[in-house]
C-alpha positions in Angstrom: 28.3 -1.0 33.5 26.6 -3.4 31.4 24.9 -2.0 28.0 21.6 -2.6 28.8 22.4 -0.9 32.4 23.4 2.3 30.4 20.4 2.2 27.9 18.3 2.1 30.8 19.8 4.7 33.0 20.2 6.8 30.1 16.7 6.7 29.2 15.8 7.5 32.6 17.5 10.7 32.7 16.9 11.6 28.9 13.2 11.5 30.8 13.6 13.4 33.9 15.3 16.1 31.8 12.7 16.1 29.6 10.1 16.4 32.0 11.8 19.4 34.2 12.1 21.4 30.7 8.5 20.8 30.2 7.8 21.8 33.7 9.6 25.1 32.7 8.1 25.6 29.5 4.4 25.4 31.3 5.4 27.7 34.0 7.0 30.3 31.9 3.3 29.5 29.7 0.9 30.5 33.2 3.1 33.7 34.2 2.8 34.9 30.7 -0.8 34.7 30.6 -1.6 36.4 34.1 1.0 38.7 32.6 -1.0 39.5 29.9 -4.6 39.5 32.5 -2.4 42.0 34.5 -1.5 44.7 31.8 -5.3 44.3 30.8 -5.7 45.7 34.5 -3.4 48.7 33.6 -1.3 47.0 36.3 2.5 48.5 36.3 5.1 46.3 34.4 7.3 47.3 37.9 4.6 45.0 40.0 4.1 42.3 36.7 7.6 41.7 36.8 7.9 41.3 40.7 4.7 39.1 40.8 5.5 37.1 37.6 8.9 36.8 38.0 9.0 37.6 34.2 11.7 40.8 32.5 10.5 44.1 31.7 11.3 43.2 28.5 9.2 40.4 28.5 6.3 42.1 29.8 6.8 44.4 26.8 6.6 42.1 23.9 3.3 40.6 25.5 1.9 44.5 24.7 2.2 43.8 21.3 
């Protein structure tokens, strides 16, 4: 493959992975804060961690 070939491609998937991670980050971002809207709620962690798909543990630290 040529070197400009690999730079390109390369960059393209530097990209792609970059934007999936950020896709993650945001979602993991929104189920934190109806997390947070939930326990204000006096919702069970049980039903937080079903509907968020967030850990108990998680849900904990967000008590804090």
């Amino acid at each position: 493959m040529a070197k400009g070939l690999e730079k390109k491609y390369g960059e393209e998937r530097g990209k792609k992975i970059g934007e999936k991670h950020g896709e993650k980050i945001g979602e993991l971002k929104k189920s934190k804060e109806i997390a947070k809207k939930l326990l204000e709620k006096d919702i069970s962690i049980e039903i937080i961690a079903e509907t968020t798909g967030l850990t108990k543990e998680e849900i904990e630290r967000l008590k804090k």
